[in-house]
N, C-alpha and C positions, 0 to 999 in steps of 0.2 A: 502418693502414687505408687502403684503394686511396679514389680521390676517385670513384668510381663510387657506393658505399657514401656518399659523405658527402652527394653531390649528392641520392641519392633519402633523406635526413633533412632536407633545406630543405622550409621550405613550399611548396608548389606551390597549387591553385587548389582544394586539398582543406580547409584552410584549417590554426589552431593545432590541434584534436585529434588530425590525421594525422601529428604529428612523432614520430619516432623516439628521442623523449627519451634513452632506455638508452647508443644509437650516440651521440648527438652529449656524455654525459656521460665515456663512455670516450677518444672519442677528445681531451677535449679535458685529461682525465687525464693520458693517455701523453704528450702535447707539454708540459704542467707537469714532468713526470717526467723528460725528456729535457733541460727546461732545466734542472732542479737536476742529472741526471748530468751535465751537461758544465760547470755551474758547478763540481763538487767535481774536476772534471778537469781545471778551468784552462783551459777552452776557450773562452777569451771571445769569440774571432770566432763560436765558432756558439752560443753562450748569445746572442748578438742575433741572429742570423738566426730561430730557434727563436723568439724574442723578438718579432720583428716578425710571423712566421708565426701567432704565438699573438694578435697584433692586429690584424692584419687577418681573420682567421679569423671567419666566421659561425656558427659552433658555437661561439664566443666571447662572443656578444651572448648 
């Protein structure tokens, strides 16, 4: 998902009812997804970047 897409599912000044639940459920899906693929991959340098992306992420709260 492009951060175009991610940026218009934050709240803006429309307030909680305007969030794009579905978008920010998905997207935060596939980066769980990508850390368990690349844990069964052995790829531990990017199982933490994916890691740290998945906690700083606002589709994460």
């Amino acid at each position: 998902m492009n951060t175009s897409l991610r940026a218009s599912a934050h709240v803006s000044h429309k307030g909680w009812y305007s969030i794009d639940w579905n978008t920010i459920q998905q997207y935060v899906k596939k980066l769980r997804q990508r850390i368990y693929r690349a844990e069964q991959n052995n790829q531990r340098r990017r199982v933490r970047i994916l890691q740290r992306l998945l906690l700083s992420s606002k589709d994460n709260l």
